[in-house]
N, C-alpha and C positions, 0 to 999 in steps of 0.2 A: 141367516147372516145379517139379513136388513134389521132385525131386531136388537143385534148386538151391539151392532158401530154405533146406537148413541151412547151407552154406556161406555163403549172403549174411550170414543173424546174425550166424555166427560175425565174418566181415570186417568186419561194420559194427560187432559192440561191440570189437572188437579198436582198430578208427580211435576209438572214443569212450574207452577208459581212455586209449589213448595221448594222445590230445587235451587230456583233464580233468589227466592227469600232468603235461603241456610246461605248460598255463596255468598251475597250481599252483605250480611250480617256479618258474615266471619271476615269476610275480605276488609270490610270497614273500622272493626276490631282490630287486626295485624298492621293496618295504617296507622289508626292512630297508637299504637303500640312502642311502632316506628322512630312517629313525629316524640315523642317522650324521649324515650332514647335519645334521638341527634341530639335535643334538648342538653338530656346530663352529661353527653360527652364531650358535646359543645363548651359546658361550663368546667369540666375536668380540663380541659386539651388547654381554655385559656387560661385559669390559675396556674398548669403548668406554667406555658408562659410566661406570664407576667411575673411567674416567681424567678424564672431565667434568667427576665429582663434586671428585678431589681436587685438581683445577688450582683449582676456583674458589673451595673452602675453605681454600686454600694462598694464595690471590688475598687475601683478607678475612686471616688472621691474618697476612704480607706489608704490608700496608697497614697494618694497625694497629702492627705493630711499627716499619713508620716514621712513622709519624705520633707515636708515643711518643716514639722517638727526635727526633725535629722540636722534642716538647716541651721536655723534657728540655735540647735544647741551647740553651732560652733561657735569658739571665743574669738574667734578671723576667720571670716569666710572668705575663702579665696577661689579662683576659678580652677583650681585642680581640685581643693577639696567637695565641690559641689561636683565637677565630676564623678567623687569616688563616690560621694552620697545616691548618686543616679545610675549607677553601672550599675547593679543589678536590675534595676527595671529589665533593662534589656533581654534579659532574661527570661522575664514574666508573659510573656506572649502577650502582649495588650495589644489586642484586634484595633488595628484602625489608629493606634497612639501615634504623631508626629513627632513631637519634639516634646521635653520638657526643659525648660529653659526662668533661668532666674530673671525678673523684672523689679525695678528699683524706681520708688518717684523721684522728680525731681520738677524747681519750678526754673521759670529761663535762665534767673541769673548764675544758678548754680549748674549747668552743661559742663563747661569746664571743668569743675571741681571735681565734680562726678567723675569726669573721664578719668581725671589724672589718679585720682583715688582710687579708679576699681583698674587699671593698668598696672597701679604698682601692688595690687593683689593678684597679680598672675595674668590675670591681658591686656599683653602687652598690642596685641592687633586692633583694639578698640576701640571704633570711631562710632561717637554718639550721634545720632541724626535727630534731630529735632525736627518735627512740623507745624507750624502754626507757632499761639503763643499762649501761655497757659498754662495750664500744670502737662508733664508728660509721664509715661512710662518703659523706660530704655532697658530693653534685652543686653546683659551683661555677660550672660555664659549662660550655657546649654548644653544637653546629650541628646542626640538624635537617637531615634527609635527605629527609623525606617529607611535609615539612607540619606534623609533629605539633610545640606548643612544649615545647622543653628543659625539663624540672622540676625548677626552683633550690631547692637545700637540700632534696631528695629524700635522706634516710637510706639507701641502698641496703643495708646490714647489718639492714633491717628484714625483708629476704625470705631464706628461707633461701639458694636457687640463686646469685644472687648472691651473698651475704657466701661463700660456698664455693667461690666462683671467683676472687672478691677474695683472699681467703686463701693459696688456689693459685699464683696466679700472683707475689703478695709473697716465698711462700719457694723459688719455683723461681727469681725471674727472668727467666719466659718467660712468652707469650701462653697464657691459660689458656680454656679453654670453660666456661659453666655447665652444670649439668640444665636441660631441657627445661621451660620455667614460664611463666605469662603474665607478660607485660612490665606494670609496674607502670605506664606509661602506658597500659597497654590494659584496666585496669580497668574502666573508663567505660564500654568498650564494651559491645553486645548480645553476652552468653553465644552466638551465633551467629558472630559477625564475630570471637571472639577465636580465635587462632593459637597452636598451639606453638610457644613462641621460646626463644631464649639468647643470654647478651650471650657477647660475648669481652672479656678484660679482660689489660691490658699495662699491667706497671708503667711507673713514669714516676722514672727516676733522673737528678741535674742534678749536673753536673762532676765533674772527674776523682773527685773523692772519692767519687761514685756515693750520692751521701745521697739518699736513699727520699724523693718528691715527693707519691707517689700514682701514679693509675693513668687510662691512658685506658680507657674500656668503649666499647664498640659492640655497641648493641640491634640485634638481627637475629629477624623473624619468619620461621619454619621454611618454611612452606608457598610464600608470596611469594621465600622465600631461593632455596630450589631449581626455583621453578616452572618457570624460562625452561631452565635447565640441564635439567632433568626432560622439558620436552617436546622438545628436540632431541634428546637422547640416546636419549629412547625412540622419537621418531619414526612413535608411535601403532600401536608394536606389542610394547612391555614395559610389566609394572607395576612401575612403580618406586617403593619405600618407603626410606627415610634413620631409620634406628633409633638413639637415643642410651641407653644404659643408665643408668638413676640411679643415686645414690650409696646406694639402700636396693635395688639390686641389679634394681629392677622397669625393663623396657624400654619406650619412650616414643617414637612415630613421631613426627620431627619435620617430615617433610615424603613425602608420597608422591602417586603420580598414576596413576590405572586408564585405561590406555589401549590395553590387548591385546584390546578388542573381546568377542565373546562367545563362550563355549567353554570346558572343563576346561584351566586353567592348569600342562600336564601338563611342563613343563620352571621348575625351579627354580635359583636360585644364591644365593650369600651372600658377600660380599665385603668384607674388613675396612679403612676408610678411618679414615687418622689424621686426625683435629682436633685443633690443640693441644696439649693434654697429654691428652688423652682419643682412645679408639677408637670411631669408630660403625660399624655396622654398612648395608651398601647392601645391598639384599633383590633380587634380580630375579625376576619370574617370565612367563612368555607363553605363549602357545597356540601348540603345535606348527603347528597348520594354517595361524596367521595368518601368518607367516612366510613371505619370499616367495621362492621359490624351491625351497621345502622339500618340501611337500607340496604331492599333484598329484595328479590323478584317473588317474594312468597306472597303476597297482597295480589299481586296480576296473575301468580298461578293459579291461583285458591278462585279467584275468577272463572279463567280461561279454564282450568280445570272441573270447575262445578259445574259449569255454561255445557263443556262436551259433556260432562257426565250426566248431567239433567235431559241434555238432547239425546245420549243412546239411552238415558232410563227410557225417556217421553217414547223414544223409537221402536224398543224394545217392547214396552208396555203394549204400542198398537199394533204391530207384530205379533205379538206371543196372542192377541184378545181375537185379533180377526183374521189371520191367514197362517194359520201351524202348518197347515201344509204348503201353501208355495214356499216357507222355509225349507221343508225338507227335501223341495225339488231345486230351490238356489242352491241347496249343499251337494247336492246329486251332481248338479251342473261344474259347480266351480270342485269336485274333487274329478270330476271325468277331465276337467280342461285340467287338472293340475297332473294328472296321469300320463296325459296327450307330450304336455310338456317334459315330464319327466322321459317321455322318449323319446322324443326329438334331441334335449340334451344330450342321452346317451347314444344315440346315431353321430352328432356332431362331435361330442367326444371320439367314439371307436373310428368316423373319419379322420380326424386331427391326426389321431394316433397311430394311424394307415399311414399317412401322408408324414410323419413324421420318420416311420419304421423305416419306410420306403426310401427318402433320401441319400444321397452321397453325402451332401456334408454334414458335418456333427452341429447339433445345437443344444445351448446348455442354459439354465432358466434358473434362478437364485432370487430367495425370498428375500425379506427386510433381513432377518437373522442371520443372511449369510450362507445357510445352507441352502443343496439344490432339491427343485420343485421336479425339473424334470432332465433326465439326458439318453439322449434317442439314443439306440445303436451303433450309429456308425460315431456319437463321440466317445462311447463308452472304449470303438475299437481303436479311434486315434489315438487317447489318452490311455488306452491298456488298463485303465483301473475305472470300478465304481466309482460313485463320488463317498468322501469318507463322511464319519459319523459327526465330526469336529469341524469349527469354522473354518472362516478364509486362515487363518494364521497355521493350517496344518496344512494347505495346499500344496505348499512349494515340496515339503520332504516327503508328503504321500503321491505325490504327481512325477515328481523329481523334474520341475521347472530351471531351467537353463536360460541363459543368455543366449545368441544364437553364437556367440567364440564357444559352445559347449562347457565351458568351467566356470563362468560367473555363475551365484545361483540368481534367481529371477528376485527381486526384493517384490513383498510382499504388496505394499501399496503400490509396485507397478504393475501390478496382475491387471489387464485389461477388465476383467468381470468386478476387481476391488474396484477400481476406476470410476468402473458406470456403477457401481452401486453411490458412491457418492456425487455422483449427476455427472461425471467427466464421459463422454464418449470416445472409443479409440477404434481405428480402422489398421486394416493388414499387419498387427505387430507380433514380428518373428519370435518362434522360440523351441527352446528343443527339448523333448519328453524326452527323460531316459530314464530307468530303473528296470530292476528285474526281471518283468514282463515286456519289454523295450530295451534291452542292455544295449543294444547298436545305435541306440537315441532316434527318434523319428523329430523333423522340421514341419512346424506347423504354422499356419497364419490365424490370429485371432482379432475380428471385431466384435465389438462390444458396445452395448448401447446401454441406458438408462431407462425402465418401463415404468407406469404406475399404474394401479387397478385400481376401479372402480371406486374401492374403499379408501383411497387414499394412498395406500401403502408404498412402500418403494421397491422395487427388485430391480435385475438386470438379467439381459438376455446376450448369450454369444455366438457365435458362428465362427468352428474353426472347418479350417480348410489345411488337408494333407499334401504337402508341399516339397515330402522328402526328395521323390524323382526330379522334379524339376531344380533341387539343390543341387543335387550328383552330377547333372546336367551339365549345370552351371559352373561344377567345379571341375567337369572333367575339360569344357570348352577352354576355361581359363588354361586348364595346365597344360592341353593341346599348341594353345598360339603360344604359350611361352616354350615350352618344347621345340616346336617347329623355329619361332624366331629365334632362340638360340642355335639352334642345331643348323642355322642357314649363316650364321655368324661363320662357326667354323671353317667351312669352304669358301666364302669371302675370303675367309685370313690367307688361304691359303694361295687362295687365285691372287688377292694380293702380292704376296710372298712370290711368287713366283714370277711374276710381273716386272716385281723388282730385281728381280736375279738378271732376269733378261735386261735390262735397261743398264745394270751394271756391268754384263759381259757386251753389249754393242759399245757400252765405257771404254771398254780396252782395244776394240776392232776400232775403233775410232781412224788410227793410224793406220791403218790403210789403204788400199785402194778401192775401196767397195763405200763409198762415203753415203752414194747417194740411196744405195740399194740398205746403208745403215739406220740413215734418217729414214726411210718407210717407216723401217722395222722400229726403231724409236716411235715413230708417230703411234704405231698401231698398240707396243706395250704402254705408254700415257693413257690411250681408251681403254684400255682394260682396268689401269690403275686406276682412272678416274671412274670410271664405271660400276669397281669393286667399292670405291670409296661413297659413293653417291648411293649403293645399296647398303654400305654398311652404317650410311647416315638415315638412310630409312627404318630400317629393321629398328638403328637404336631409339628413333623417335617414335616409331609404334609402341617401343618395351615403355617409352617417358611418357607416350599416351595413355597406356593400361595401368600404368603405376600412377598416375594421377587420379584415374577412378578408383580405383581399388583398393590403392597402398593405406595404410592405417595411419590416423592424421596424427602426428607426434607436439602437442600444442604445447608453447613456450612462450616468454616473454621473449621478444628479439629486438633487440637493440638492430632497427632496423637501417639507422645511420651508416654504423659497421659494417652491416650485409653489401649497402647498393657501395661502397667505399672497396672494398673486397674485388666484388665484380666491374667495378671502373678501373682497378688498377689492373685485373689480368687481362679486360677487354685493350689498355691503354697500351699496355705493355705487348700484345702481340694481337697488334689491328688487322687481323688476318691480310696481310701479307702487303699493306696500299702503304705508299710512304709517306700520305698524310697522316698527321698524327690526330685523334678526333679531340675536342673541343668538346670538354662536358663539366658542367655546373651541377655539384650536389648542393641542395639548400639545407637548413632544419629538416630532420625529419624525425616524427614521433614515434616510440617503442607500439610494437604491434602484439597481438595474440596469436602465432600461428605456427605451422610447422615450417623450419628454418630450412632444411632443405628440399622441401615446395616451393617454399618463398625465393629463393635463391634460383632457382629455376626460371620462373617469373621472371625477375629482374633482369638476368642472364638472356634470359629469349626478349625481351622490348630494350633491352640496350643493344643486342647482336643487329637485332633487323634496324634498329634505326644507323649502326654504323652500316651495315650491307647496303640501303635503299638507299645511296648516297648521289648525287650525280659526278662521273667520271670527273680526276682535278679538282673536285671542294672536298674543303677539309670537314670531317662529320660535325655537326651542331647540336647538341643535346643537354635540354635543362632537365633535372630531378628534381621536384619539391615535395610537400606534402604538407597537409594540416587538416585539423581534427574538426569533425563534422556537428553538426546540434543533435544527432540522434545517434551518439557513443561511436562511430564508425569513424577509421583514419582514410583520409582519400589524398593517392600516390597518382604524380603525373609523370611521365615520361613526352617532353614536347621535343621535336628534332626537327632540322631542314633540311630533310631528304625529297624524297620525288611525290612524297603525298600518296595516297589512294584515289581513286575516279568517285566521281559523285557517285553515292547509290551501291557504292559495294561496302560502306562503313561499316556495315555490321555482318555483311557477308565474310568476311575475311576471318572472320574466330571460328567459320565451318572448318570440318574438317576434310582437308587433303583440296580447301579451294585456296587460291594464289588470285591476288589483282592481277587486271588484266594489264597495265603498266609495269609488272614487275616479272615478265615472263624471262627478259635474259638475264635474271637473275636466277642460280642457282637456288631449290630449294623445294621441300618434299609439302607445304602446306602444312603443317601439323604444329607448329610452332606456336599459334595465336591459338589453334583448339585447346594444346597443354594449356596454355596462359589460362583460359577462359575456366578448364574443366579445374585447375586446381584454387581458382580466385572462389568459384560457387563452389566448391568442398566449405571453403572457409566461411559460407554463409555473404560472402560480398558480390559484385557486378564489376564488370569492365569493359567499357567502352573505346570506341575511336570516332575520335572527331578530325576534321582539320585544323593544320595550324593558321590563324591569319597572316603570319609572316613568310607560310608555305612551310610545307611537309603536313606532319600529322601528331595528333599529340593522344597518348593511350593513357586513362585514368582508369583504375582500379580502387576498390574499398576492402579495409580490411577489418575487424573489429579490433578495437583500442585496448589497452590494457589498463589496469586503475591508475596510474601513473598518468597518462596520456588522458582516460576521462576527465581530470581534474586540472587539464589544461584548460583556460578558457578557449573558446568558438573563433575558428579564424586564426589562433597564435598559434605560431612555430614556423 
């Protein structure tokens, strides 16, 4: 063996220069390969460009020169016919065009003339503004492009860029460009919103004799001009800038767009575009990498790939030269440890699978596809079926999924297991199996959660629980207390009924001599009556209790003004039995969301106890108002000047069957603020009691608003 390992080094670093040599070479080759490429695509992507640039600045001084020409060939130009000559422009989509507007010279003495002259060619609103003194160039009529109004008798010799373009294009005869300068209608603007712009300006010569009219200009902002051109051409992978050089030699972006992403903008070009009688400059610049096609991770692979593959040749080589067999003993080793594991796995597997068999509740496990991975026994027996061969969308009619009212069917994206596979998780949600194998429907609880493996993937897993008995329970309890509280009614009526009999026959013994031994017997049928009556006000208030939790919410708009107007006038009208008449104030109040005779109930119980809580000899005191909340919710006050609540029981009092301890000789079973409380949180709202500072107590409630009432402002009503 000692004789072997110089020869193994030697062969092994001999496979490693050779190795590091071939990736080097090659890797160096596919780079520069690369840098050529961004090269021609570089100069392809900007002739596109620049050929964008100058179709559509060719497009604009094109147009203007006929449009001049249009002028020009009328025998009176008037300010309606240069309109009609300029209404199509509008048309033409010109990215960035302001206004195009007719300009006429004129020197001081002739202001006046001018005016009067082009008023009785049709404008008549025309007031010429001169500035300074000089020659000038007065805006006589105009067509807006973008909205903005034409500005008549606008001096245009008052800014330098124009009167310098105006100038130009008088002693060429040709369509001239200004410098780059805010447009004197974009003064106004916020120093933020204003653009680099320049008009173009075309003389305007009329008949053969070619006698000087003036000139058409079109305002065009830089940025808006080239924006649209700009982003197709560069296609969000050059920065494109449009440079105009001034006339005092300083260069002026009048339009550019960063759109090469992020990176060293290591490839540059410059491109010279005619306007006009002037040359701008197109800048190009982009990021060699963003470029597609260009640059590739193949140079670092051909690397990183030659680099490993020369390290397992070099490896391999002094392996296979000096130790054959401790290879055959690391293969011996790593296939016994991969055996070991493979049993371990299937131990923990056949445990899982134990532990799965084993359980009461059902659990059920869906891949990314939708279908299920696994479902133990006892959900196979909740659900009475396999899972089917088809996705979620055959669930519901292979499952026979139910609402828990038994006849809705379950919509498919509210399947708990649909849920979590889209990352929603859901806890205890009812529903009822029923089909063939279930025909009596079995009630079940399903949570569901959202899983992810290893690999990324997405599933969901569920746990239902069998809930049928505990329903039955449930429903036989309910129909028990309602059985019994009705059926306790009856004999009320009766012990009633007969109560009265008696009180109407000692009526007629009246007249006799037994007066005193009558009045007992009167006293004792009033306790029974009232006694009857005091049970038959319980019983009904336990049915208004359970009918508050349970009754099915029948939601409406309700014109809730009506409702508390309703219950003022039957409370007003018969103020159980006091000959004060109560004193209540309904304010504004806004349309709610809710069930009407809930609601009605509510109102009826906080208007009763504030007329009962009254002190003996005052007449009841009761405001209603309400108005609408900053988070869509209506909040309803009931304030009164009754005897108040004791410190410390303000929220005790919406228990149920508890009574303040100041309110004990008053009649009354405690159940009245529970109903209030239980059917307010049905609704999704709260309701409190506070005191009133004037004395008594004042009970707010919230209800949700309806669109009518969200679109109230905060505070009104």
């Amino acid at each position: 063996m000692s004789r072997k390992r110089p020869g193994a080094a030697v062969l092994s670093a001999l496979v490693a220069v050779v190795g590091c040599a071939v990736t080097l070479v090659v890797s160096v080759t596919l780079a520069r390969r690369e840098e050529a490429a961004a090269e021609v695509q570089m100069d392809r992507r900007t002739a596109a460009a620049a050929d964008a640039v100058r179709t559509e600045t060719r497009r604009y001084v094109d147009i203007l020169r006929s449009t001049a020409a249009g002028a020009g060939g009328q025998e009176r130009l008037t300010g309606p016919e240069f309109g009609m000559i300029t209404q199509p422009l509008k048309t033409m989509r010109l990215a960035g065009a302001n206004l195009i507007v007719l300009v006429v010279p004129s020197g001081d003495d002739d202001v006046a003339a001018l005016q009067e002259h082009w008023r009785d060619l049709g404008m008549t609103d025309l007031v010429l503004n001169p500035r300074g003194h000089g020659d000038h160039a007065f805006v006589v009529t105009g067509t807006t492009l973008d909205g903005s109004r034409p500005a008549g008798g606008l001096d245009l010799a008052q800014a330098e860029a124009p009167a310098s373009a105006l100038d130009a294009a008088r002693r060429s005869g040709q369509v001239a460009v200004s410098d780059s300068y805010h447009l004197l209608t974009d003064i106004a603007l916020p120093a933020e919103r204003r653009q680099n712009s320049f008009i173009l300006a075309s003389p305007v010569y009329r008949g053969s004799e070619q006698r000087f009219l003036g000139w058409v200009v079109l305002g065009i902002r830089g940025q808006n001009f080239m924006g649209d051109t700009f982003a197709l051409a560069g296609q969000g992978l050059l920065d494109l800038t449009l440079v105009a050089a001034r006339s005092d030699r300083r260069e002026l972006a009048v339009a550019e767009l960063d759109a090469a992403g992020a990176g060293r903008r290591d490839l540059q070009r410059a491109v010279d575009i005619p306007v006009a009688d002037k040359i701008w400059t197109l800048r190009v610049a982009a990021n060699a990498a963003s470029l597609p096609g260009v640059r590739s991770a193949l140079p670092l692979a051909v690397i990183v790939g030659g680099l490993l593959l020369t390290g397992v040749l070099t490896s391999l080589v002094w392996v296979l030269a000096t130790s054959r067999d401790r290879a055959r003993v690391q293969v011996r080793t790593a296939t016994a440890e991969l055996r070991a594991g493979e049993t371990t796995s299937r131990r923990q597997a056949e445990l899982l699978s134990a532990v799965m068999d084993g359980i009461s509740d059902g659990v059920g496990v869906i891949g990314p596809d939708g279908k299920f991975l696994l479902h133990n026994p006892a959900a196979i027996r909740m659900l009475g079926r396999a899972d089917p061969n088809a996705g979620v969308e055959a669930w519901q009619g292979h499952y026979g999924l139910f609402q828990i009212d038994g006849v809705t069917p379950f919509a498919t994206d509210e399947i708990p297991l649909v849920k979590a596979l889209g990352g929603e998780s859901s806890r205890d949600i009812e529903m009822i199996i029923r089909h063939p194998e279930h025909p009596e429907g079995r009630v079940i609880s399903v949570s569901a959660q959202p899983i992810e493996t290893s690999a990324g993937e997405r599933g969901a897993v569920a746990v239902f629980h069998d809930i049928t008995e505990r329903k039955n329970v449930e429903i036989e309890l309910r129909g028990f207390a309602g059985v019994v509280a009705h059926d306790l009614k009856s004999p009320l009526t009766s012990v009633r009924g007969y109560a009265e009999l008696i009180t109407d026959a000692l009526d007629e013994l009246e007249a006799g001599h037994h007066a005193a031994a009558l009045a007992q017997a009167r006293r004792g049928s009033e306790k029974v009556i009232n006694g009857a009556l005091r049970m038959q006000q319980l019983i009904t208030e336990l049915l208004d209790y359970a009918a508050a939790r349970d009754a099915t919410l029948r939601l409406n708009e309700v014109n809730l003004r009506s409702l508390v107007d309703d219950v003022v006038t039957a409370r007003t009208d018969n103020p159980d039995g006091s000959s004060l008449r109560p004193d209540i104030f309904v304010g504004a109040l806004p349309p709610v969301q809710a069930d009407p005779v809930l609601l009605r109930q509510v109102i009826d119980n906080l208007v009763g106890n504030a007329i009962k809580y009254t002190p003996p000899g005052q007449a009841p005191r009761i405001d209603i108002t309400g108005r609408a909340e900053p988070d869509g919710d209506v909040r309803v006050q009931v304030a009164d000047r009754g005897i108040g609540i004791p410190d410390g029981e303000h929220a005790l009092v919406f228990d149920s069957f508890h009574r303040a301890s100041n309110g004990v000789g008053h009649p009354g079973t405690g159940l009245g603020l529970a109903i209030c409380r239980r059917i307010v949180e049905r609704h999704g709202g709260r309701i409190e009691a506070a005191p009133n500072p004037g004395g008594g107590t004042i009970f707010a409630f919230t209800l949700p608003a309806t669109s009518l009432a969200a679109s109230i402002p905060v505070g009104v009503v």
